[in-house]
C-alpha positions as CSV (number, residue, x, y, z in Angstrom):
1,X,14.6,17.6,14.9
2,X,11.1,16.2,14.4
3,X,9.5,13.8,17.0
4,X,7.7,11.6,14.7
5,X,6.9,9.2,17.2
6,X,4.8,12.0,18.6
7,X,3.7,13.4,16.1
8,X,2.1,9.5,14.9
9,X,0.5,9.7,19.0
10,X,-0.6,13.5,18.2
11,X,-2.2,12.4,14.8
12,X,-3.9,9.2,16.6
13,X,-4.9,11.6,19.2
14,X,-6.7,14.0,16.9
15,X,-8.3,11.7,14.1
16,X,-8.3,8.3,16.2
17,X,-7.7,5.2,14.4
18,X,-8.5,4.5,11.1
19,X,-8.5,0.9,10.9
20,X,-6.4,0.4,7.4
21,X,-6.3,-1.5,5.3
22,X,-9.9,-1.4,3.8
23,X,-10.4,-4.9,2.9
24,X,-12.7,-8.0,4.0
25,X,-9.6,-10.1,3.0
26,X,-5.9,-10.6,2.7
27,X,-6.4,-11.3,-1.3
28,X,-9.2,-8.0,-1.5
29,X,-5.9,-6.1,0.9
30,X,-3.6,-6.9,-1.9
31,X,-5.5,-7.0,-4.9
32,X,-6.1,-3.4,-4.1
33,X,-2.8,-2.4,-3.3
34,X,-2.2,-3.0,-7.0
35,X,-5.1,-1.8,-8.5
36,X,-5.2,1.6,-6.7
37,X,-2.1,2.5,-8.6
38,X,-2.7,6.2,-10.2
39,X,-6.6,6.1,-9.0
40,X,-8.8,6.8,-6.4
41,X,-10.2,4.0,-4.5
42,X,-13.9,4.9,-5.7
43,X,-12.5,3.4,-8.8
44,X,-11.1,0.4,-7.3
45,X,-14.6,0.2,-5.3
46,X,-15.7,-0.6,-9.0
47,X,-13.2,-2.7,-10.0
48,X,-13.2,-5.1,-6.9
49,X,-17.2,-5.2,-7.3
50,X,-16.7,-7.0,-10.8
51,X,-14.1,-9.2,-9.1
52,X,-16.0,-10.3,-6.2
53,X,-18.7,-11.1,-8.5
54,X,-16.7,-12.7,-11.0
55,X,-14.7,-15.0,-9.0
56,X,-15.2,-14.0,-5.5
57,X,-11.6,-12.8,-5.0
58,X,-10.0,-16.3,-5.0
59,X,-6.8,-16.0,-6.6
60,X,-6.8,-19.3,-8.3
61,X,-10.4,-18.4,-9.8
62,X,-8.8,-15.1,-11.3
63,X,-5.4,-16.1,-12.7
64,X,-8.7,-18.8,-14.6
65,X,-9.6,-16.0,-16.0
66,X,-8.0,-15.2,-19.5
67,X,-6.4,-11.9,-20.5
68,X,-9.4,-9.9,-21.9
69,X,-11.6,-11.6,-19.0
70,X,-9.2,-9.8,-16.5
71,X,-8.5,-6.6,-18.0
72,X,-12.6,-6.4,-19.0
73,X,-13.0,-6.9,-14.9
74,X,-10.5,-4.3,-13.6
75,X,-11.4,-1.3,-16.3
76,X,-12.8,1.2,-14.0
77,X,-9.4,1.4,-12.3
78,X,-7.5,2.4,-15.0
79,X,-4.2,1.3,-16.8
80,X,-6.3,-2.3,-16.6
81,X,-3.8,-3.8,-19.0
82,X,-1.0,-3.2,-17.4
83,X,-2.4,-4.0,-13.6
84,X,-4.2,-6.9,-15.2
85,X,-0.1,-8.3,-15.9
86,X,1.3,-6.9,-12.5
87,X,-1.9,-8.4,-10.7
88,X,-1.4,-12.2,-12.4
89,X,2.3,-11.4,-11.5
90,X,1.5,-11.0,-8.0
91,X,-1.1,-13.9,-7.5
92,X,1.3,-16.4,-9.5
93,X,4.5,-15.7,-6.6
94,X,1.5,-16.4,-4.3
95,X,0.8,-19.5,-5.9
96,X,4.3,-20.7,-6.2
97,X,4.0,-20.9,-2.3
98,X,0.8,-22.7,-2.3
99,X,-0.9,-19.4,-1.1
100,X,0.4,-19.9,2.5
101,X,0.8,-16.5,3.7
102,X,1.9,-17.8,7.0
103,X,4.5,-20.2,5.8
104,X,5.9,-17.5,3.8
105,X,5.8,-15.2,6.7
106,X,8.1,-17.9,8.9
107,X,10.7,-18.5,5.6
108,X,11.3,-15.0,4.6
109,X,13.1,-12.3,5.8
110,X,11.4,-8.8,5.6
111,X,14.6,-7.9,2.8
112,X,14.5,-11.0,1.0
113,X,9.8,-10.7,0.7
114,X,10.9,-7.1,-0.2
115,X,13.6,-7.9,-2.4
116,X,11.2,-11.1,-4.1
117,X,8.1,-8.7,-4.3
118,X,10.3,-5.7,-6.3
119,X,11.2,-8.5,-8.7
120,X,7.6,-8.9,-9.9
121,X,6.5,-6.7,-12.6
122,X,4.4,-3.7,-11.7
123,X,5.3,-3.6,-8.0
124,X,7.1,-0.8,-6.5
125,X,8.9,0.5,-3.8
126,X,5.6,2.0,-2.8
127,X,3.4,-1.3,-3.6
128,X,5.9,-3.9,-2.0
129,X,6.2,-1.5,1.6
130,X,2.3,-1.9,1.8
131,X,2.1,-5.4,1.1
132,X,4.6,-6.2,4.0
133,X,3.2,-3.9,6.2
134,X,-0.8,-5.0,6.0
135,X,-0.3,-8.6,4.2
136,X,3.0,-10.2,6.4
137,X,2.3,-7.5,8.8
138,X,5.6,-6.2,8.8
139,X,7.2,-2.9,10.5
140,X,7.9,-1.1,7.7
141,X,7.1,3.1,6.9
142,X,5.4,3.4,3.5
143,X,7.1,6.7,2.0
144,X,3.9,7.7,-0.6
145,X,3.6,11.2,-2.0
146,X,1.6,12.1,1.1
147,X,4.2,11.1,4.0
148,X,7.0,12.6,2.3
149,X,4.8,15.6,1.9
150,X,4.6,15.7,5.5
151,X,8.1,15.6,5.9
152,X,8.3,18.4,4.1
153,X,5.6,20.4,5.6
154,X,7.0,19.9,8.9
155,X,11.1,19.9,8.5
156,X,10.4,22.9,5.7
157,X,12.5,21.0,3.0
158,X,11.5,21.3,-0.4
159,X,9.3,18.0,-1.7
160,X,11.1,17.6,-5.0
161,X,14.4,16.8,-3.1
162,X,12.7,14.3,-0.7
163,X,13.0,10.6,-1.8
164,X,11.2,7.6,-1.2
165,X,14.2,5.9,-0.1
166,X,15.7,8.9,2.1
167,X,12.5,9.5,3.8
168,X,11.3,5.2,4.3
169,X,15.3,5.3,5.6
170,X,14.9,8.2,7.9
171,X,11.6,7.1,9.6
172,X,12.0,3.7,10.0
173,X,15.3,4.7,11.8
174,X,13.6,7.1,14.0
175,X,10.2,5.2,14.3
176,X,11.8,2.7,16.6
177,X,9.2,2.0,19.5
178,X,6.1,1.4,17.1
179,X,4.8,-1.8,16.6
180,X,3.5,-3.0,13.8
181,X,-0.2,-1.9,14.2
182,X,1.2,1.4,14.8
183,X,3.1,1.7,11.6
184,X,-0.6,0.6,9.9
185,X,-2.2,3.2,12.0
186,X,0.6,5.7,11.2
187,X,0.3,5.3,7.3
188,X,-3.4,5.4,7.5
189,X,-3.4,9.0,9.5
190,X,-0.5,10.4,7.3
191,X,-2.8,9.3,4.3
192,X,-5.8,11.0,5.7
193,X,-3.1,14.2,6.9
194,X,-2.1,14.6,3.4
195,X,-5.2,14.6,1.7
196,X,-6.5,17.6,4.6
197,X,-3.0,19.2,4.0
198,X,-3.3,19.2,0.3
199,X,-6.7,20.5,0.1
200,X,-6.4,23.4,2.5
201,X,-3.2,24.5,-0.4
202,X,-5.6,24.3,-2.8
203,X,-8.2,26.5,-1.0
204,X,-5.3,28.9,-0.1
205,X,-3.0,29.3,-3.8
């Protein structure tokens, strides 16, 4: 049985923290979460440049902004049409609430923000698990490609059979003394693991 609690302290230990989620801003936090969908972030760089100029990252200045202005905006990312629809999606539930974050926080359970933010088009398991762990700050295990390829690198089972659902499940039942930051922390490092991991198989096949 893997100590992943341990392993998250050996990780910390070795690559020290890496102060997720790369964002001046809750709205630049989750605004990228959606455009970094099937990119790198050097494109979302891009994409959040033409933002920030364009309406400084307010959400009411960029659901203002009409279709082609949008999609013209977020090009460098990739799949611009269909993040420019997920991203109005997103800003509008925002908007619904009156943008308060806080009061959203102090109604919601983390199932029902999970189960509200699955319901909007173009957000994932993946998506919504990032957005309640950096933008409600909520103890949750993100299960990207990268964490369940550590799972598999370290318990030896074959990637293809590991889900997103079996491994969040599996982690967040054994990840029980972490707090919140620590799940942040732990994401980040299993991020940065993965991407070391993956490129020394490269090197190697």
């Amino acid at each position: 049985m893997i100590d992943y609690t341990a392993l998250y302290h050996q990780l910390l230990a070795q690559h020290g923290p890496q102060h997720w989620w790369p964002a001046d801003s809750v709205w630049e936090m989750m605004i990228g979460a959606i455009l970094v969908q099937n990119t790198n972030w050097r494109n979302v760089d891009y994409s959040l440049a033409n933002l920030k100029r364009a309406t400084d990252l307010q959400p009411a200045r960029i659901l203002a902004l009409s279709a082609d202005q949008l999609m013209t905006l977020i090009r460098p990312s990739g799949f611009y049409r269909h993040k420019s629809q997920a991203l109005v999606a997103l800003l509008n539930f925002f908007k619904t609430h009156d943008y308060q974050i806080s009061q959203m926080d102090a109604t919601y359970s983390t199932l029902e923000l999970r189960t509200l933010l699955l319901a909007l088009p173009g957000v994932g398991p993946e998506t919504a698990d990032v957005l309640l762990l950096y933008v409600f700050n909520r103890p949750v295990f993100v299960a990207d490609t990268y964490a369940r390829r550590l799972v598999s690198h370290y318990e030896q089972r074959p990637l293809k059979n590991l889900t997103y659902a079996g491994v969040k499940k599996q982690l967040e039942a054994t990840l029980t003394t972490l707090t919140v930051q620590d799940f942040q922390e732990f994401h980040a490092l299993i991020d940065e693991f993965g991407s070391e991991l993956l490129e020394t198989n490269q090197k190697g096949s």
